[in-house]
C-alpha angles and dihedrals in degrees: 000000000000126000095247102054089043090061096034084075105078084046084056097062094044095255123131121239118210094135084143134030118297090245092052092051089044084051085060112039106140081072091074094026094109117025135180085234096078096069101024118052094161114126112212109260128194087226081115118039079187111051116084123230087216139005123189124196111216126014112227131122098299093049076041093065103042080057095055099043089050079053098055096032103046125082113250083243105062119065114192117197099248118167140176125201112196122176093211123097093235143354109290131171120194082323086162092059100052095121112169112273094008110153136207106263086210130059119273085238085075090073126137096273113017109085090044090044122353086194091065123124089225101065115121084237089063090045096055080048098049092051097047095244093100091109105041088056092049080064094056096073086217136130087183114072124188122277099238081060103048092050085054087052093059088039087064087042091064106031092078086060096045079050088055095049093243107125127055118200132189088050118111111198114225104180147353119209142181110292124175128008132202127224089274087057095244121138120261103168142026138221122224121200117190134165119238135211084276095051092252115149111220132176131219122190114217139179089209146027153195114213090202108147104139127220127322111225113250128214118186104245096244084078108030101113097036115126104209085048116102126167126251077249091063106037096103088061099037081051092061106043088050085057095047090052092068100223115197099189131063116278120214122213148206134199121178118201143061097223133104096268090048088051099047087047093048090055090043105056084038087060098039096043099028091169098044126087123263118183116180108195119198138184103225131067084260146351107275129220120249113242111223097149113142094263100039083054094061089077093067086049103122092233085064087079095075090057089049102042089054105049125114100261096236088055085044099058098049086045091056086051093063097041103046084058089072096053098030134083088347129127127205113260093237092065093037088060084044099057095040088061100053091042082053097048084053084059090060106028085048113027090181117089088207084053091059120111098193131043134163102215094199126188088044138134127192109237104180143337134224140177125240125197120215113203130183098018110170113215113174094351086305127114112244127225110260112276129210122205133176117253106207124207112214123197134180105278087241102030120033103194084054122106092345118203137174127206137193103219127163107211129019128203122200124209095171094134128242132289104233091199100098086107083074099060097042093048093042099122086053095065085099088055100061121102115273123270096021096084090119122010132185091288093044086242109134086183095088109160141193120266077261080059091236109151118259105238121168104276090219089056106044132028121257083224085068124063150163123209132183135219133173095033108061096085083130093062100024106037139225100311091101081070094071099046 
């Protein structure tokens, strides 16, 4: 979530935020560029001991922060009703992903509080501190850490709000709907209905609420439906079940993708399962190295937004094309240098190209996917249980009837990305509440949303002392900074 909806919180709910000098605050002010309190100016009231303040779907990192920054702006004395539903069991980040060794790809100071408010109790600083490793790191050298800290870090971090009884995990929500309405008819509330762990539906009412759900996983549709096809998000725990299974014979993988996660995943299964066969197919002519140079970085800088946001659509869009090619993908060129070698090494350990273990088959598309049963196999002198495998069909990137291939492979892994739209289910019954003559727009997205990234409903229809915002899906009008936090 960007720094300036985070801090625009405390502004939300009335309440002044000076945590920190009045020159520091002026040195950051896009931080404050954009606030929520320019379109709510409500102060949270107790007329209602049921309805909610705020109320924020999913709690990931972005619902994380907004928790975090209500925690350092408010007074201890007023207690807003703030909760987050989260259909997970418990508070995961990337978990997996959590490949051994595996390291941020951005610096620890872009934490969920630092660059908001660097005295904040919630800094990953604090927390090495906190938990009596602050020194030890220092003696890294490193701004990365690795990615099993950092979800432990976020972990801390909510764990003081599960203490406080404000997250409840194990709810999905379905849908949010019109609640109350004043004597001009406007909206002024919103009901919530969401499904818990027993398959009860229940219902919150809330003045206020947080649309961060995160990503969906995607799987390209010639292997939805595939049984041997799990997603990056999933890998961790595939991992697991194949070695659970015990298999005696070599297994032979896919992984389809030319991104970080499909390369991570590529050099992993190459170092669990070194006899067995890993194939990465990409799309592209190579893998392709990251860009986080200082002045490729700048782009991800939070007062970026306001050049972007107010770009002609047509300009913004061309701009987002040259920016998303630094992010996706991509791979970081450690690990790039890292898998050529080894790459190399297999040329000379194994001269022969049908010896090789490991092959990235570039310029490739998948074009469909079958199973094959294998009946009758004899392994030590027994007869084996029937096996089925995937037979993938594999095209010219540009031209699928070109250089056709087909491979048996047993898993597939797919690193294919996430789909950012679940907002639009969930706010279906909404859609007559939109201002009119944005219904459908260039991108076929009706969700169009403020520079505070509050959704634009008709103002004859809804209160301006209710409001929705996104985060986590307005790349198109907001660019690509959500990709540093």
């Amino acid at each position: 979530m960007s720094p300036q909806a985070i801090t625009s919180l405390g502004d939300k709910f009335g309440v002044p935020y000076e945590p920190i000098s009045k020159e520091v605050i002026h040195n950051n002010r896009y931080q404050n560029g954009h606030t929520f309190e320019s379109s709510i100016k409500t102060q949270y009231s107790d007329d209602d001991d049921d309805t909610l303040d705020l109320l924020c779907v999913g709690f990931g990192p972005a619902s994380l922060a907004i928790a975090i920054a209500l925690e350092d702006l408010l007074d201890d004395k007023l207690s807003p009703k703030v909760l987050f539903l989260e259909r997970d069991a418990k508070f995961t980040w990337h978990s997996g992903m959590q490949i051994p060794g595996a390291k941020m790809q951005i610096s620890f100071l872009k934490d969920l509080a630092t660059p908001r408010n660097p005295r904040s109790r919630f800094t990953f600083i604090n927390y090495l501190y906190t938990k009596q490793r602050l020194n030890q790191f220092i003696n890294l050298s490193t701004h990365l850490p690795s990615r099993l800290e950092y979800e432990d870090y976020l972990r801390w971090c909510a764990s003081h709000f599960e203490a406080k009884n404000q997250v409840q995990y194990r709810t999905e929500v379905k849908s949010v709907r019109a609640g109350s309405q004043n004597v001009d008819g406007k909206i002024t509330s919103w009901i919530v209905t969401s499904l818990d762990s027993k398959g009860n539906f229940i219902t919150k009412k809330a003045r206020n609420i947080v649309i961060a759900v995160g990503g969906e996983p995607m799987i390209p549709q010639e292997l939805k439906g595939i049984k041997s096809v799990a997603h990056s998000s999933q890998f961790i725990s595939s991992i697991k079940k194949i070695h659970s299974q015990g298999v005696s014979r070599k297994i032979r993988f896919a992984v389809v993708g030319g991104g970080q996660s499909a390369a991570e995943i590529f050099d992993h299964l190459w170092s669990i399962f070194p006899e067995s066969e890993i194939l990465m197919i990409i799309k592209g002519a190579s893998l392709r190295p990251s860009d986080d140079s200082p002045f490729v970085n700048e782009i991800f800088d939070p007062d970026r937004i306001d050049d972007i946001f107010t770009m002609p659509s047509s300009q913004r869009a061309a701009s987002l094309t040259l920016d998303r090619g630094t992010n996706y993908g991509v791979v970081r060129p450690a690990l790039l240098d890292h898998l050529y070698d080894k790459l190399y090494m297999q040329r000379i350990t194994k001269p022969s190209p049908s010896k090789w273990n490991a092959r990235i088959l570039c310029n490739r598309t998948i074009v469909s996917a079958t199973y094959k049963t294998t009946t009758n196999q004899q392994i030590n002198g027994s007869t084996a249980a029937p096996t089925t495998t995937t037979i993938l069909t594999l095209g010219d990137t540009w031209n699928q009837q070109r250089n056709r291939e087909s491979i048996e492979v047993d898993y597939i892994f797919s690193a294919t990305g996430y789909s950012c739209n679940t907002h639009e289910d969930i706010l279906a019954n909404l859609r007559p509440l939109l201002q009119d003559g944005i219904i459908m727009t260039d991108d076929k997205n009706p969700w169009l949303v403020q520079r505070d990234y509050r959704v634009l409903f008709d103002a004859d229809k809804v209160h301006s002392n209710a409001g929705i915002w996104l985060q986590g899906c307005n790349e198109k009008t907001h660019g690509v900074s959500k990709l540093a936090s």
